[in-house]
C-alpha positions in Angstrom: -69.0 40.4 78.8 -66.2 42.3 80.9 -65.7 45.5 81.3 -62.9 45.7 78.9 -65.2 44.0 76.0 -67.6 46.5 76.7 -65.7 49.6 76.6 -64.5 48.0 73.3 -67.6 47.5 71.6 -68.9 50.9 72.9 -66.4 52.5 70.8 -66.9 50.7 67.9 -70.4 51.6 68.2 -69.5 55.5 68.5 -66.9 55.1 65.5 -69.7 53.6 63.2 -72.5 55.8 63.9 -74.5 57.0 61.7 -72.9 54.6 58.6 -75.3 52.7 56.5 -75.4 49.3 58.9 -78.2 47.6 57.4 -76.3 47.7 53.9 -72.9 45.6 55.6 -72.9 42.1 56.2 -69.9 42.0 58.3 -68.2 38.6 58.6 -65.8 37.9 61.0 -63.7 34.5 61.9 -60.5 32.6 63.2 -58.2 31.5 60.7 -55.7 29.3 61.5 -52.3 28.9 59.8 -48.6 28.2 60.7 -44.9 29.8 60.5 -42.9 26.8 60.1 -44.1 24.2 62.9 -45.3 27.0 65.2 -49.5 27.3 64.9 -50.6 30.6 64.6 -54.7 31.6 65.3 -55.2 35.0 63.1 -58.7 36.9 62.9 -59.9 37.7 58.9 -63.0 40.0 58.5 -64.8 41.6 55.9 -68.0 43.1 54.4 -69.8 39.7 52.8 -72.4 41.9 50.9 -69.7 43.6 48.8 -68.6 42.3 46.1 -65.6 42.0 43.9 -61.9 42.6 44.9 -60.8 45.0 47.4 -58.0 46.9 49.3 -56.6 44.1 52.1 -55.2 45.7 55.6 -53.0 43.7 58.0 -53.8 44.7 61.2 -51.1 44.0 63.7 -52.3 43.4 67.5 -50.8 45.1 70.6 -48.2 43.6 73.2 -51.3 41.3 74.9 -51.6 39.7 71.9 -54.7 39.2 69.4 -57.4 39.8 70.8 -60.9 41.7 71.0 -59.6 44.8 70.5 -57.8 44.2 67.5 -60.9 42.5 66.1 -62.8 45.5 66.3 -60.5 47.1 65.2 -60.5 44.9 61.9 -64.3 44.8 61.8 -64.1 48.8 61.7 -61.7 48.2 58.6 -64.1 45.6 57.0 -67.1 48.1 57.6 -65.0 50.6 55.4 -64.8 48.3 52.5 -61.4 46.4 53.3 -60.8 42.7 53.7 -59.1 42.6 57.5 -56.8 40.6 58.7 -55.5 40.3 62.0 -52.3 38.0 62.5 -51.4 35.8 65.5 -47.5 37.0 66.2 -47.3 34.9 69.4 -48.4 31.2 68.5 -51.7 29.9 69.2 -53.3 30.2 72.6 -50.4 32.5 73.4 -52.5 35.8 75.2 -50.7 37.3 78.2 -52.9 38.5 80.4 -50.5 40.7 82.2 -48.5 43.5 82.1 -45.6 41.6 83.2 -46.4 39.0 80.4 -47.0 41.0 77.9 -43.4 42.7 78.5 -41.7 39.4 78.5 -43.4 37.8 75.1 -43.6 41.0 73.6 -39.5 41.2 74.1 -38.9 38.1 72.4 -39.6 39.6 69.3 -38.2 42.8 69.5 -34.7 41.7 70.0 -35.2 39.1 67.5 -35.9 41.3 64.7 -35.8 38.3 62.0 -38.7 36.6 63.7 -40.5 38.8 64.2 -40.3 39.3 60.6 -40.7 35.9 60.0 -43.9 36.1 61.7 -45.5 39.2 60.6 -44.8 37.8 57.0 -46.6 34.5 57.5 -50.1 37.1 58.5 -48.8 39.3 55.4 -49.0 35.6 53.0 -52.2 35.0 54.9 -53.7 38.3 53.6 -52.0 38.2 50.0 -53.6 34.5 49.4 -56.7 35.8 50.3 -59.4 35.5 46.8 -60.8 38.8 48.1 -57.9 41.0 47.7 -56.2 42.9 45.6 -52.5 42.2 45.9 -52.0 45.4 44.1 -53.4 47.4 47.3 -52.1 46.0 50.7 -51.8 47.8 53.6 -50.6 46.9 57.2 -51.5 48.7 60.3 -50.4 48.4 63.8 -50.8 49.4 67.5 -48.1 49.7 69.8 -46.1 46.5 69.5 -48.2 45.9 66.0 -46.9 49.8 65.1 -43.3 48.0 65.2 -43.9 44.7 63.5 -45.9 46.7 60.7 -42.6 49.2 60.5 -40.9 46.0 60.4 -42.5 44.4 57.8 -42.0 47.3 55.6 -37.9 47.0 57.0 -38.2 43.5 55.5 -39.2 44.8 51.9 -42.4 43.6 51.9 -44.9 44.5 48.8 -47.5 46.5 51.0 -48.3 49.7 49.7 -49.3 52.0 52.6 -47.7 51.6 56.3 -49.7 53.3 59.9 -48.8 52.9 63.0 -50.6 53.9 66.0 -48.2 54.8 69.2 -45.6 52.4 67.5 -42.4 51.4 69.3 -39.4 53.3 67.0 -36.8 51.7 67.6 -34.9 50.0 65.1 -31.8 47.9 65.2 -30.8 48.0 62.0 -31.9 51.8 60.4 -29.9 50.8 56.8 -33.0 48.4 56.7 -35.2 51.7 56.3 -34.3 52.0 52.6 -36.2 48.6 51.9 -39.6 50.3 52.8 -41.7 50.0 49.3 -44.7 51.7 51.1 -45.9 55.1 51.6 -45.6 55.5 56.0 -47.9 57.2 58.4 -46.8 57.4 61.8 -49.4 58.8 64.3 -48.0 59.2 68.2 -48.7 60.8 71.2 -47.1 63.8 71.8 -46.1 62.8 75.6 -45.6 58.8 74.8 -43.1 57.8 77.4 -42.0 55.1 75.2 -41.3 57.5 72.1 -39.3 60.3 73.9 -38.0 62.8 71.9 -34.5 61.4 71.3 -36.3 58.2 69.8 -38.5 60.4 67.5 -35.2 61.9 66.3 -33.8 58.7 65.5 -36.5 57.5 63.8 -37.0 61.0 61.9 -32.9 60.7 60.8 -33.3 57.6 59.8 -36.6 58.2 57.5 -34.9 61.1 55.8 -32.4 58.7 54.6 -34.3 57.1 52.5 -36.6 57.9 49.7 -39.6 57.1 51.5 -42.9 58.8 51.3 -43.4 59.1 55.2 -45.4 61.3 57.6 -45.6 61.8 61.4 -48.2 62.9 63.1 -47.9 64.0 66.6 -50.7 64.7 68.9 -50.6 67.1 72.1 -51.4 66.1 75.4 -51.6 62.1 74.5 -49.5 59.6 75.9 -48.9 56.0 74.8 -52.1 53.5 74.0 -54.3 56.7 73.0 -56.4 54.4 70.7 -57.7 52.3 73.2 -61.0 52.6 75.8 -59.1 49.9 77.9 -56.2 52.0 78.8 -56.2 53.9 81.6 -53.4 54.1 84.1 -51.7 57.1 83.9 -48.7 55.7 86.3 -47.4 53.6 83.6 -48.4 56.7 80.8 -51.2 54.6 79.0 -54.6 56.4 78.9 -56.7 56.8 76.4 -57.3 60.1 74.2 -61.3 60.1 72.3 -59.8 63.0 70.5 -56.9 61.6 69.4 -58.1 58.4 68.7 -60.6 59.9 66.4 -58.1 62.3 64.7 -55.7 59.4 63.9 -58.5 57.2 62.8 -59.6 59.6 60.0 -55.9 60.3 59.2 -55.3 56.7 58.4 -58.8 56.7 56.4 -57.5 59.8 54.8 -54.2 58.1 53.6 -55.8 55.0 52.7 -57.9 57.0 50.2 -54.8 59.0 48.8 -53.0 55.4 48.5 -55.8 53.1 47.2 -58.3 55.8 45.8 -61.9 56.0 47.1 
């Protein structure tokens, strides 16, 4: 195991301490599924000693694509009661493993808005289809480039109930879309994201109060962009990662959840 993999299951580790392990039978496993001809590899996890229906939580991967951090983060979700499913945006086998790569597959989607939609929805059917869930209490989350497919999806007028994004990209192309947002919206940033600068925040703010939405933000001092994850740390290109506001925004999103879903 890398050092990456490690840092990752180290925090999940720390975020679980303490809760009753030996009473979870966390299941965790590649699902594959396509969006038209294009075949998609998602990642669907959940508490196998539970029982009964339950909440269902998209959980939308970063600009790297899905991979092991995402899937902890869906195991944390699965630990919590939730059935977790993490969607494949890119395509099968599609992982950059570069900065550089990242930008350029990542930017494929974000100027195409309608596929990316297109995508996001196929995870969204995915989750919905699931015997597990209760359609009546979806949610989708997302990091980063996942923050803006999960605002996205709830652009598209998607039946998801609740909406968080962690360090999300704001920008929207079409803000009349906003109005088409059937879930209640958390938005949890860093204060000193150089990707969200003030001017974007304002946009994104004007374009909320628009609309009848039930929406929060959530800023947090001192943290730049990719403040969720042990991974990040290179402060020339403002990602580092915050323990303090990672753990902050985790239990706000377990906050909402509960005001959303009930406990």
């Amino acid at each position: 195991m890398g050092r990456i993999g490690l840092l990752i299951v180290t925090a999940a580790l720390a975020f679980v301490a303490g809760a009753p392990l030996a009473q979870a039978r966390i299941v965790g496993k590649a699902v594959e599924y396509k969006d038209g001809d294009t075949v998609l590899e998602g990642y669907l996890a959940w508490d196998d000693a539970k029982a009964g229906k339950r909440p269902g939580v998209l959980v939308v991967h970063e600009w790297n694509g899905l991979g092991d951090y995402v899937k902890m983060r869906a195991q944390m979700l699965a630990r919590l009661g939730y059935v977790a499913f993490a969607p494949d945006i890119y395509g099968k086998g599609v992982r950059p493993a570069t900065m550089q790569a990242s930008a350029q597959e990542s930017s494929k989607y974000v100027k195409d808005r309608a596929l990316l939609r297109r995508r996001v929805r196929a995870g969204l059917d995915q989750l919905l289809a699931n015997p597990m869930v209760d359609k009546s209490k979806v949610a989708a989350i997302g990091y980063c480039f996942g923050g803006t497919t999960a605002l996205e999806l709830g652009r598209s007028g998607a039946p998801v109930a609740a909406i968080v994004t962690f360090h999300a990209g704001l920008s929207n192309p079409a803000p009349e879309d906003a109005k088409n947002i059937k879930a209640r919206v958390l938005v949890l940033q860093g204060a000193n994201d150089p990707y969200a600068k003030p001017a974007d925040v304002a946009k994104f703010e004007d374009e909320m109060r628009a609309t009848t939405v039930d929406w929060q933000f959530v800023s947090y001092g001192g943290a730049v962009h990719g403040f969720t994850n042990p991974a990040n740390h290179d402060p020339d290109h403002g990602l580092v990662y915050d323990e303090k506001a990672d753990k902050r925004s985790w239990q706000a999103m377990v906050d909402f959840f509960r005001e959303v879903f009930g406990k």
